[in-house]
C-alpha positions in Angstrom: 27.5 135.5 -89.9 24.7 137.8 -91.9 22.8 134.7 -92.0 22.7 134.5 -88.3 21.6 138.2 -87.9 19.0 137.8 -90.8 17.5 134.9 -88.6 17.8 137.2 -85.8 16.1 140.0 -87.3 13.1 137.6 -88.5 13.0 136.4 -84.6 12.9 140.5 -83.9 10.3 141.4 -86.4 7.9 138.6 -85.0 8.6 138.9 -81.4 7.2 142.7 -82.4 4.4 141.5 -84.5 3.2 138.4 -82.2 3.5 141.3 -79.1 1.2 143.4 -80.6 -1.0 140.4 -81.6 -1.2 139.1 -78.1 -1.8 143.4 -77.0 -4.4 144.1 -79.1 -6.0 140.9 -80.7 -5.9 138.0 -78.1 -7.1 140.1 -75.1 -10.8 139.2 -75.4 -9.9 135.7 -76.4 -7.4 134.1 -73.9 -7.9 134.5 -70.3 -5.6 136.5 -67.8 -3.2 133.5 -67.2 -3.2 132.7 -70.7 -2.5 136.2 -72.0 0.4 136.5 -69.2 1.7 133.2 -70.7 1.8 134.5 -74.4 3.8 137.6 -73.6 6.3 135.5 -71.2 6.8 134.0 -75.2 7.3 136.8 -76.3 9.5 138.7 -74.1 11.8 135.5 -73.6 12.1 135.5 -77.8 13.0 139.4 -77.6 15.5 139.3 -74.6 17.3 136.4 -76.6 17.2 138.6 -80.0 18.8 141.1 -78.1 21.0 138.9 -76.9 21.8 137.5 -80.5 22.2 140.9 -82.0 24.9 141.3 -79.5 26.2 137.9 -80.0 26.5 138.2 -83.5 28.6 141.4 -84.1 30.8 141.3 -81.3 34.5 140.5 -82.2 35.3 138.8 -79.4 33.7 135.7 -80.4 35.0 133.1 -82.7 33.0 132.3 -85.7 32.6 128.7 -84.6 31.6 130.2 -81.3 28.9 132.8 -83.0 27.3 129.5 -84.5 27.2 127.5 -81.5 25.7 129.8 -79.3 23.4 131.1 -82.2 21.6 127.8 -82.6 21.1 127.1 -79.0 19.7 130.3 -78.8 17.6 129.6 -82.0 16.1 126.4 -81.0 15.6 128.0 -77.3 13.3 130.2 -79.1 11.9 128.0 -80.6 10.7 125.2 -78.5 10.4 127.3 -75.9 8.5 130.9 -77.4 7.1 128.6 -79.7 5.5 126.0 -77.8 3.8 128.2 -75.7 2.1 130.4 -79.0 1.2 127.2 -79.8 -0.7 126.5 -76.9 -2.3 129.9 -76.6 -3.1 129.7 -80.1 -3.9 126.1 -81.1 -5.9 123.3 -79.7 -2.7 121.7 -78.7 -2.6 121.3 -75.1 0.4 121.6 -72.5 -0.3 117.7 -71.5 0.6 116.9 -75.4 3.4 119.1 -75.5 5.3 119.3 -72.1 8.3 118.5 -72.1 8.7 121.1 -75.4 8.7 124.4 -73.6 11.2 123.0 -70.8 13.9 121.8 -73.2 13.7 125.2 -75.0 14.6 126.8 -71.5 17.7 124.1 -71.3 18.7 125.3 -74.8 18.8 128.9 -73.7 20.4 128.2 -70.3 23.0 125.8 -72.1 24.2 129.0 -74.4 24.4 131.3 -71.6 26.7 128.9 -69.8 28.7 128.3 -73.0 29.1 132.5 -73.1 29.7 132.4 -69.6 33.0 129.3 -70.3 33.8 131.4 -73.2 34.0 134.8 -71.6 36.0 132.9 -68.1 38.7 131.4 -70.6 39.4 135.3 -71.9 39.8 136.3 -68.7 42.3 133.3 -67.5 44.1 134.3 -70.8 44.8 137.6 -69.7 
């Protein structure tokens, strides 16, 4: 499981650094909508490292079940965070990349409904 939380941590550290980036560096480059765009990236990639740190040391999941819900969670940020830096910050347009950032959102949905099955099951059990 440490390499799951080491992973996390990276996702951590760069939420922080690309944060401050889009703070300090991108606003006199991207426009309003753009900006607000880059740091919906950014908080979604934080909210889910949060969610991973959590994930991650609590006992009450299986290990199989830490995995699992680690890579959807991982891929979520992924496609989804990352799509949209790369928008903002590359020539890449939405029109070439749409259907990216929308998948990463069914990756994060689909591991908060497999948390939500897991943590219904406990509660049948007791």
């Amino acid at each position: 499981m440490f390499k799951n939380l080491i992973i996390t941590c990276v996702f951590g550290a760069s939420a922080i650094m690309l944060g401050a980036f889009g703070a300090h560096a991108l606003k006199e480059t991207l426009t309003v909508d753009q900006l607000q765009s880059f740091e919906t990236a950014v908080r979604y990639q934080m909210y889910h490292v949060m969610v991973l740190l959590f994930l991650n040391t609590y006992e009450g999941f299986s290990i199989k079940q830490k995995k699992v819900i680690s890579y959807l969670f991982f891929t979520g940020i992924i496609f989804f965070s990352g799509s949209i830096y790369l928008i903002q910050l590359t020539p890449i347009t939405a029109k070439s990349i749409w259907f990216v950032t929308p998948l990463g959102g069914l990756f994060f949905m689909l591991g908060w409904i497999l948390m939500t099955v897991i943590f219904f099951k406990k509660i049948k059990k007791k």
